[in-house]
N, C-alpha and C positions, 0 to 999 in steps of 0.2 A: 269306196268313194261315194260320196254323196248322191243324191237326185240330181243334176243340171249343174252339175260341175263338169267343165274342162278343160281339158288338159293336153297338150300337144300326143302323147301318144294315147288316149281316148279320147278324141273329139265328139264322141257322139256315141249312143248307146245302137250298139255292133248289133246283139240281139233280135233288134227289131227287123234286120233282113236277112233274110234269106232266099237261096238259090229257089228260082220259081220251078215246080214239079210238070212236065210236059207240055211246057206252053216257054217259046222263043222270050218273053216278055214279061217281067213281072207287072205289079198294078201296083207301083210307087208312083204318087203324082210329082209331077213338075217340080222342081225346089225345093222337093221334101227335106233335102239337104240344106244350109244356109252354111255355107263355108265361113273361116274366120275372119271376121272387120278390121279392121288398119285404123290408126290411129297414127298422123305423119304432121310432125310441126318444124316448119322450117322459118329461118331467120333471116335477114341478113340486114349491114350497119351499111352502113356508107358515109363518105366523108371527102370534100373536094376543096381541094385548099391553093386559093391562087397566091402568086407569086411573079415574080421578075419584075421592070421598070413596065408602069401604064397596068399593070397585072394582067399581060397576056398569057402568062402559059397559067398552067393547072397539073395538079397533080390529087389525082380521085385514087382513095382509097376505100375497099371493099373487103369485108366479111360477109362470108356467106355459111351456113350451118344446113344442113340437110338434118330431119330427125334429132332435131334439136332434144328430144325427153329423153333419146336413148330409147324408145318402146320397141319392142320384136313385133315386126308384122310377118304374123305364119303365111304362108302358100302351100301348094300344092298338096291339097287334101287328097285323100284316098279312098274313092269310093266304089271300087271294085270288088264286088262280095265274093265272100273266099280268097282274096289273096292275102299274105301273110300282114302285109300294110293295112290293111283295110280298116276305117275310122282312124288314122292316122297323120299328122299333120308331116309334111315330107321335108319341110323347109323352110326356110326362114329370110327374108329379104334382108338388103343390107341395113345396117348400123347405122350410124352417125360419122357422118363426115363433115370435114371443114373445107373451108379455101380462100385464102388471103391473095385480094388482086392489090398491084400498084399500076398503076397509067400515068406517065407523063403523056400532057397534051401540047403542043407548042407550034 
């Protein structure tokens, strides 16, 4: 694999840590880790259309799209040195979904 490539199951170059030798604590600073970024584009149409005598009522229609690209945003990285997970991307949040609303108003 490349330099600065990755990949849900290498997120990050494993090597670089290890179990600290007699001491409770290793010396990795703060954020050493930068877990993976999300990328989330959501949608939605709308459309309200009057009707009856005087055009009192309405009737609103809705699309709505969550992750409109379809992109996987990873979770639950693994940053516990030595376990078998470890640099490891655990999971994946949901997909793209839809949802078509009607409202009559009157």
């Amino acid at each position: 694999m490349p330099a600065g490539e990755q990949t849900p199951l290498h997120f990050f170059n494993t090597a670089a840590f290890t179990v600290p030798v007699g001491t409770c604590t290793g010396s990795a600073a703060r954020n050493t880790i930068i877990g993976p970024g999300g990328f989330t584009w959501n949608a939605q149409l709308a459309k309200t259309i009057a009707f009856g005598r005087d055009q009192n009522y309405r009737l609103d229609l809705r699309w709505e799209v969550n992750n409109l690209t379809n992109t996987p945003t990873f979770v639950g990285l693994s940053t516990v040195v030595n376990s078998s997970s470890f640099g490891r991307v655990l999971g994946a949040a949901g997909m793209r979904s839809m949802s078509f609303t009607t409202r009559v108003n009157f």
